[in-house]
C-alpha positions as CSV (number, residue, x, y, z in Angstrom):
1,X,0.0,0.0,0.0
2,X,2.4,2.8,0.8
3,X,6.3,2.6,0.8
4,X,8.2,4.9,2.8
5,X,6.8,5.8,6.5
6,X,7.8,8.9,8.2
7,X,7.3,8.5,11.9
8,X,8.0,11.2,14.1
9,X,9.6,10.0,17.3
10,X,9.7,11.4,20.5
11,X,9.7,9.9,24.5
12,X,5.7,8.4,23.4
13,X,6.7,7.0,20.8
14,X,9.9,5.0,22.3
15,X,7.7,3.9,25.0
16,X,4.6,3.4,23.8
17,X,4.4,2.5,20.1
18,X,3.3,-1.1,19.0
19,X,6.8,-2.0,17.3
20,X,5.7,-5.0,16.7
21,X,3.0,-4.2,14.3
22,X,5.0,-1.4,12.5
23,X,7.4,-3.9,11.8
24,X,4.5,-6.1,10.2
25,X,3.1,-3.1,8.0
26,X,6.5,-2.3,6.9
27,X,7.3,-5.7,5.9
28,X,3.7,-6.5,4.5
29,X,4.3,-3.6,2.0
30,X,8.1,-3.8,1.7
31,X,8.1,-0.6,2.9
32,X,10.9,1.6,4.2
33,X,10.6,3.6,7.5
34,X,12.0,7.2,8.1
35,X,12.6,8.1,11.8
36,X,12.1,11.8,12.3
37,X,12.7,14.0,15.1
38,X,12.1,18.0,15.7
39,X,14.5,20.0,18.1
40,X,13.8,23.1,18.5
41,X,16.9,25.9,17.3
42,X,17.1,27.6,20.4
43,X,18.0,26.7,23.9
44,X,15.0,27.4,26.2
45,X,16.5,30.4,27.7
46,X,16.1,32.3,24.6
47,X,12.4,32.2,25.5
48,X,12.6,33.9,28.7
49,X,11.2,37.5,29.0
50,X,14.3,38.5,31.1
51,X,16.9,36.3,29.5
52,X,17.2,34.8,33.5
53,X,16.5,31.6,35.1
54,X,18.8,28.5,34.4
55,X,22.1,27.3,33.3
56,X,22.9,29.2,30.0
57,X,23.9,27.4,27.0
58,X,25.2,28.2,23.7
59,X,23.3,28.2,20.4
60,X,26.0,25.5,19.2
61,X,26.2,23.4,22.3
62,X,22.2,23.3,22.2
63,X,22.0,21.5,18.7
64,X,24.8,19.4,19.8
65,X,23.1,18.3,22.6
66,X,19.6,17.8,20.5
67,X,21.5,15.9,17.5
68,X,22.8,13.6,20.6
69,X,19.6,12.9,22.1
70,X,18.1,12.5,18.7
71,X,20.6,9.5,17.7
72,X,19.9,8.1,21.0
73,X,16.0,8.0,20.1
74,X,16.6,7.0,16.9
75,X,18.9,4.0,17.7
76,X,16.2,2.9,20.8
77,X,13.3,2.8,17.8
78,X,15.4,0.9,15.0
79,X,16.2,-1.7,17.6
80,X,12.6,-2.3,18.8
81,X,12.2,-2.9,14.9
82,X,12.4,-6.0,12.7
83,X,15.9,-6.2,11.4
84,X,14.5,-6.8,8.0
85,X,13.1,-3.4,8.1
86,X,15.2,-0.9,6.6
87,X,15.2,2.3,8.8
88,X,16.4,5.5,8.0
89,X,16.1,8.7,10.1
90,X,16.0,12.5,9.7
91,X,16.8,15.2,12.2
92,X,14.5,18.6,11.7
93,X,15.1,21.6,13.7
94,X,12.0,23.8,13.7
95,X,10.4,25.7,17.0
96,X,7.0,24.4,15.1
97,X,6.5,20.9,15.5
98,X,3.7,20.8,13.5
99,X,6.1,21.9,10.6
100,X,9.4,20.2,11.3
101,X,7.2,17.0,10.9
102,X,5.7,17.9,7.6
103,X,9.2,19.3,6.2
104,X,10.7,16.1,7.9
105,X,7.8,14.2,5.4
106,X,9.4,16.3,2.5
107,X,13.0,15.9,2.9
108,X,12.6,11.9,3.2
109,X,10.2,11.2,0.3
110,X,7.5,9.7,2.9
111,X,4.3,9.2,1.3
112,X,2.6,8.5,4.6
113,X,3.1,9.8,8.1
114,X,2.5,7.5,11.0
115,X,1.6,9.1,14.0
116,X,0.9,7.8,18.2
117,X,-1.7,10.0,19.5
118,X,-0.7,11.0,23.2
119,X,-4.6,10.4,24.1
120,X,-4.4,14.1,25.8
121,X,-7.8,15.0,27.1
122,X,-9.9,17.6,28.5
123,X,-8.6,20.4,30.2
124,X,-4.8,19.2,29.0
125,X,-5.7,18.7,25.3
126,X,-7.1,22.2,25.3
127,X,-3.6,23.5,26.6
128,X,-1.6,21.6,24.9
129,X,-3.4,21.1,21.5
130,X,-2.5,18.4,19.5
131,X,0.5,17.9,16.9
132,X,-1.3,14.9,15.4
133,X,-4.2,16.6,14.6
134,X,-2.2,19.9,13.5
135,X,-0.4,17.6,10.9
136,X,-3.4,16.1,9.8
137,X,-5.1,19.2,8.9
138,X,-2.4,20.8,7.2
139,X,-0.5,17.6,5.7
140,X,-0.9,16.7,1.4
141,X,0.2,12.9,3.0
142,X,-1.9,10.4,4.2
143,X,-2.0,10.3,8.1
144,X,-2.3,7.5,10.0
145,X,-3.0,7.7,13.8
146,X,-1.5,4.7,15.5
């Protein structure tokens, strides 16, 4: 059915997606799967009205740290995977999730994204709002809430 999955990862994902049966999709339809992650660009401090209020980091140190937390996500996925699945994996900074994912889904070729819903409700889901449903209104691809 589709051949290239782009699923954004995240801590949900590593410990709550059904590896199992993404391994059994992505072999069913010889498909390939493309890890994706979004960072934001900025250290959180930047985001402080008075520039105050924890350990300051540099903008290079930052993305460092991100691209090292990224691999280790990355590598915890592709080992809860099939071996016979071929993973690749794509690293997006963007301070918009909603877009890092979809320009994560353009830079790999993904003709699907595959997406856990964090099953926020209420009072939360109102706060917080939903990524899933953000890239599902605004994404050309097919969604697929796991």
């Amino acid at each position: 059915m589709f051949k290239h999955y782009l699923i954004p990862v995240d801590d949900y994902t590593v410990e709550h997606a059904d590896f199992p049966r993404l391994s059994a999709m992505a072999q069913r339809d010889s498909a390939k799967i493309t890890l994706a992650h979004i960072s934001d660009p900025l250290p959180a401090v930047f985001y402080l009205q008075n520039g105050f209020g924890g350990d300051y980091i540099t903008v290079p140190d930052h993305r460092r740290a991100c691209e090292s937390y990224a691999t280790k996500m990355f590598r915890s996925v592709a080992e809860k995977l099939s071996p016979s699945v071929k993973v690749e994996h794509v690293h997006v900074f963007n301070s918009d999730v909603t877009a890092g994912i979809l320009e994560a889904a353009e830079k790999s070729g993904a003709d699907v994204i595959l997406m856990n819903s964090h099953k926020r409700s209420g009072f939360k889901a109102l706060l917080m709002g939903s990524e899933t449903r953000e890239v599902m209104a605004d994404s050309r691809l097919p969604v697929l809430v796991l």
